[in-house]
C-alpha positions in Angstrom: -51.4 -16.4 -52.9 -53.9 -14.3 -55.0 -56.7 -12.7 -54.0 -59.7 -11.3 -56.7 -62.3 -8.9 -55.0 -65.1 -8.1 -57.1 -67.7 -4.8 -56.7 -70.8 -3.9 -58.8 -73.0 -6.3 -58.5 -76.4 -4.9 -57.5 -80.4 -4.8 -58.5 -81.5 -3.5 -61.6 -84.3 -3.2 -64.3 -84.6 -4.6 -67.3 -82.6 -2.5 -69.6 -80.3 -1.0 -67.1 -76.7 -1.3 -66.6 -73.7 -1.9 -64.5 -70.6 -2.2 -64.2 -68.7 -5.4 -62.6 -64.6 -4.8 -61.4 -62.6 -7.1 -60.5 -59.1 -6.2 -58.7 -56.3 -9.2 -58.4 -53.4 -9.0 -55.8 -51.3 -10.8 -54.3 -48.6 -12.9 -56.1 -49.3 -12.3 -59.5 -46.6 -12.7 -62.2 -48.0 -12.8 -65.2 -51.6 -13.2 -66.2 -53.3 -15.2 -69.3 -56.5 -14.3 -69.0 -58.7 -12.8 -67.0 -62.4 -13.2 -67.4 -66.1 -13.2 -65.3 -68.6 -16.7 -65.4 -71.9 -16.8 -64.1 -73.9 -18.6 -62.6 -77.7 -19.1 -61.9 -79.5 -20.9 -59.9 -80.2 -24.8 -60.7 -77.7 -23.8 -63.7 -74.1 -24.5 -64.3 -71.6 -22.2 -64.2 -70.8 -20.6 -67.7 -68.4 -18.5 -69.0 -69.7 -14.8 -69.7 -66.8 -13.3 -71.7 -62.7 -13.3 -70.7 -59.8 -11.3 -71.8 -56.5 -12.4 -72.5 -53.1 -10.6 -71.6 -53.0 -9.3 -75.2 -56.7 -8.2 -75.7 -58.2 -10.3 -77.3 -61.8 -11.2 -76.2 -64.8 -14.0 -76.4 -68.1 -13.7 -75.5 -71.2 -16.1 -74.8 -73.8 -15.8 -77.8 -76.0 -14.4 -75.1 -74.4 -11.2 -74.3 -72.8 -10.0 -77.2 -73.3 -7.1 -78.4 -74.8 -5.7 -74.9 -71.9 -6.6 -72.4 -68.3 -5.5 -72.7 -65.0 -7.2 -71.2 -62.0 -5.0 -70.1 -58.6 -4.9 -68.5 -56.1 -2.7 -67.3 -52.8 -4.4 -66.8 -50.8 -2.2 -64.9 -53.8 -3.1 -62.4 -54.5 -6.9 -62.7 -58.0 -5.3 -62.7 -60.8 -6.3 -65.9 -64.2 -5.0 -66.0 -67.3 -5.6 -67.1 -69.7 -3.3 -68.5 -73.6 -4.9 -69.1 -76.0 -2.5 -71.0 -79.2 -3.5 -71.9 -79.6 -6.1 -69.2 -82.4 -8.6 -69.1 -83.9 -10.8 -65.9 -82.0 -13.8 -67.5 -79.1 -12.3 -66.8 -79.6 -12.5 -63.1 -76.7 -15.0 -61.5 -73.7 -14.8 -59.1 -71.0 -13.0 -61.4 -67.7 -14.9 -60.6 -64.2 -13.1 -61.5 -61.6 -15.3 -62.7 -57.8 -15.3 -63.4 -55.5 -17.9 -65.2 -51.7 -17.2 -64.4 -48.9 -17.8 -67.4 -48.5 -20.8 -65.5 -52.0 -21.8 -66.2 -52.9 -21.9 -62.4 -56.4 -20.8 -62.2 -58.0 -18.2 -59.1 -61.7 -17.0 -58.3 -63.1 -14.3 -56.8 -66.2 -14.6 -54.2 -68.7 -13.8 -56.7 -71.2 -10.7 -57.1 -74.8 -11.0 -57.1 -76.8 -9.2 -60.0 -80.1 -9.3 -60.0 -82.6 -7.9 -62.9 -85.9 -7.2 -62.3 -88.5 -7.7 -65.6 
């Protein structure tokens, strides 16, 4: 079984930061791609921005530039750092992991909240 606790979450203003973690344990043998979705309310869940195993990254339109995806393997632990925030950006932050075997795990979900 795996387990994904997230920390970070939090209220801010408009144009602060945070920063979201996100630590996986449990059975993990080899990861994909690790990654945080959000979601808002009356809104589907999206994707924010995910990592893979070998670094490569993707981001929604909406955030680039102002949020940053990380990861450190040796941890099964990715980060994400949000600079410039805006109240749109206020959701439930959800960590997620894809296993090599493509077998797919979610955290409980963070709640950030910006205030305009």
């Amino acid at each position: 079984q795996v387990q994904l606790v997230e920390s970070g979450g939090g209220l801010v203003q408009a144009g602060g930061s945070l920063r979201l973690s996100c630590a996986g344990s449990g059975s993990i043998f080899s990861i994909r791609v690790m990654g945080w979705y959000r979601q808002a309310p009356g809104k589907q869940r999206e994707l924010v921005a995910d990592i893979t195993s070998g670094g490569s990254t993707n981001y929604a339109d909406s955030v680039k530039g102002r949020f940053t995806i990380s990861r450190d393997n040796a941890k099964n632990t990715v980060y994400l750092q949000m600079n410039s925030l805006k109240p749109e950006d206020t959701a439930v932050y959800y960590c997620s992991l894809v296993t090599g075997r493509s077998r797919s795990y979610w955290g409980q979900g963070t709640q950030v909240t910006v205030s305009s």
